[in-house]
N, C-alpha and C positions, 0 to 999 in steps of 0.2 A: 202430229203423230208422236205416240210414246216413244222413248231413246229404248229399242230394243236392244240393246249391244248389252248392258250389263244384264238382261236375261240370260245371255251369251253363255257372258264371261267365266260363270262357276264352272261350265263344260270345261273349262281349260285348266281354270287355278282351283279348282274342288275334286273335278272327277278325272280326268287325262292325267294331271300331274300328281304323283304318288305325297300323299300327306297321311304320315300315322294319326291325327289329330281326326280326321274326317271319316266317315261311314260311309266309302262311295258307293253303294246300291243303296240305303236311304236319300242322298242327294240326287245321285238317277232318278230315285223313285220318285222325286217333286219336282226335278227341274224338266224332266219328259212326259211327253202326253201317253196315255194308256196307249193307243194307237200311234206311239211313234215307230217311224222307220228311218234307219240308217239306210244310204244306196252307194252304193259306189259302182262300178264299173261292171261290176259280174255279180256280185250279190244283194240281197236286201237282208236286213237281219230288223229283228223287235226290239225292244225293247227292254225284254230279258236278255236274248242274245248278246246285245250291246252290253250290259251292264254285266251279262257272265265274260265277256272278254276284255273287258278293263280291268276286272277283277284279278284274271289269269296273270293278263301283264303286270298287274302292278306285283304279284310274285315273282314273275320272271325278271323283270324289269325292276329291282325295288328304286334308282333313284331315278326312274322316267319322271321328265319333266317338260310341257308344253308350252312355249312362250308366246303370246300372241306378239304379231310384229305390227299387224294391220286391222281394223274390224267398220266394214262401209255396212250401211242401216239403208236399204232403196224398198220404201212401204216395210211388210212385213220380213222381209229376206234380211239377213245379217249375212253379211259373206267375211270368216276371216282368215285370212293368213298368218300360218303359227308354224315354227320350228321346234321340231322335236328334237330331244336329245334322252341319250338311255344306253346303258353298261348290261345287256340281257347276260343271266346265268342262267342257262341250260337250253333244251332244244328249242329254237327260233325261228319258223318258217323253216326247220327241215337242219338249219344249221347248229351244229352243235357250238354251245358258246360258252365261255369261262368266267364273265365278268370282266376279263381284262382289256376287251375292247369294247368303243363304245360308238354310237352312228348319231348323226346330224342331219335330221332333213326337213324338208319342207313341205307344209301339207295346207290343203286349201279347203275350207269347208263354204256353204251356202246353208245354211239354217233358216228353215221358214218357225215361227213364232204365231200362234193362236192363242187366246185370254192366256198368258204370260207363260207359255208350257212351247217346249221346243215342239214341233209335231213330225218334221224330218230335216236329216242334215244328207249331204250330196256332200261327196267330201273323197278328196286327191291327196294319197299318199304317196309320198317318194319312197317305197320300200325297196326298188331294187339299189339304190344309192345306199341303203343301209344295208344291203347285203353285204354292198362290194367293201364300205367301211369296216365292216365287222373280217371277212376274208384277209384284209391286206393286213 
């Protein structure tokens, strides 16, 4: 079986982590399947969705940055573990924010991978850890 992990990888170091150098909805728009779905616990979003809200953050967020810690390949599934870090300025999940603090957490995704195109990612964010970071 092909090393799916660096089909992954741009998800993190292209599109999650903020680079002026990159066009992240043209890189969305090749590294994800037309019919991808993002899931997580309570919603689904497309494809567009996903790629209008990385967009947002990376204004909100400009030095957000996603580190993978971990990335296991079982057949087509890549599962990785990656810690975010990011200084938001302005309203944040409701919280008004300045820049001058910044949150650290840990998030867990599962990506299934079809002919070389992500198709859905299942994916655990620690946001209420970045609430209480950004409040204190």
């Amino acid at each position: 079986m092909k090393d799916l992990k660096e089909t992954v990888r741009p998800f993190y170091t292209l599109c999650l982590t903020v680079n002026a150098e990159a066009n992240v909805a043209e890189i969305m728009g090749n590294l994800l399947a037309d019919s991808f779905q993002s899931l997580s616990s309570v919603e689904v979003k497309s494809k567009e969705q996903l790629t209008g809200q990385v967009q947002y953050f990376w204004k909100l967020i400009p030095d957000l940055k996603w580190e993978i810690q971990e990335m296991f390949q079982d057949g087509n599934a890549v599962i990785v573990r990656s810690m975010a870090f990011g200084s938001p300025n302005g309203d944040f999940m409701g919280l008004p924010t300045t820049g001058n603090k910044s949150f650290n957490i840990m998030t867990i995704d599962i990506h299934t991978v079809e002919n070389e195109k992500i198709v859905t990612v299942y994916h655990l964010e620690d946001w209420p850890t970045a609430m209480r970071q950004l409040k204190g």
